[in-house]
N, C-alpha and C positions, 0 to 999 in steps of 0.2 A: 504494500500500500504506500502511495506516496506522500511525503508529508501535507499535501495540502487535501489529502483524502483522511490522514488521521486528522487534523482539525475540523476538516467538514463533519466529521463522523463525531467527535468533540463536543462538537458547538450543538448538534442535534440531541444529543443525548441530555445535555444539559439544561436545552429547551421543553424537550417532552418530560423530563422529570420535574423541572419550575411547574407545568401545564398541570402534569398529574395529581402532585404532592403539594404544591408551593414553595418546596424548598429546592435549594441548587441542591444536586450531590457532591461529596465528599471525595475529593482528588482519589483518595484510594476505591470510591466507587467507579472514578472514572478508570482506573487504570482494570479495573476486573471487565469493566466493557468491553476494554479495548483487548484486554486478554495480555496483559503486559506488566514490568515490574511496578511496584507504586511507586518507586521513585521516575520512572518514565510515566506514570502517568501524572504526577505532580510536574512534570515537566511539561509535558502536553498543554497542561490546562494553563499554566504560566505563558505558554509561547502563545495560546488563543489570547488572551489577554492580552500582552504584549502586540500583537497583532491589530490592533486598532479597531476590531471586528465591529467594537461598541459604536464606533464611525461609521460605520456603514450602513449601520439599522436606523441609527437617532442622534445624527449629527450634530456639534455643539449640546449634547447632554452624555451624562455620567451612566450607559446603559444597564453595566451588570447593578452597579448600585440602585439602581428604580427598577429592576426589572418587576420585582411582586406587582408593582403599579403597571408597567406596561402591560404584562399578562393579564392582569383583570379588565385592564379598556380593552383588550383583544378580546377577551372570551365575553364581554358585555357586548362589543361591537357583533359580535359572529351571532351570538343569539337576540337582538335585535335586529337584523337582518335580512332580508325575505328572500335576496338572492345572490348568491356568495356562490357562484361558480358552480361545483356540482354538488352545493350544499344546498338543494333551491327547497324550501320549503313547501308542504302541499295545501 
């Protein structure tokens, strides 16, 4: 896998479990995902970070630190919604 598919794969894991749980997981949970030592997966999760990724979603704001906030306008916006791609409501 190449690095920029362990971060993809990272950054997703991290999301759906915000989604799921509300909480991020635990660098060592990230590393049993990815099926790697915990010190590589503590590194992982360092290098997403370092990565700017938080730039990319919500520009001039602090991502991972607001995230609980982000996810709840997301999942507020998705279920007020009547037609959200092949979420369409009947």
């Amino acid at each position: 896998m190449s690095d920029t598919e362990v971060l993809d794969k990272t950054f997703h894991f991290i999301l759906k479990r915000m989604v799921d749980t509300g909480h991020a997981p635990h660098y060592t949970e990230i590393a049993a995902e990815l099926g790697v030592s915990t010190e590589d997966g503590r590194k992982t999760m360092h290098t997403l970070f370092k990565s700017g990724i938080h730039g990319w979603l919500y520009p001039n704001s602090d991502y991972f630190s607001n995230m609980k906030t982000y996810i709840g306008e997301l999942i507020g916006e998705v279920g007020s919604n009547d037609k959200i791609g092949i979420f369409l409501k009947s």
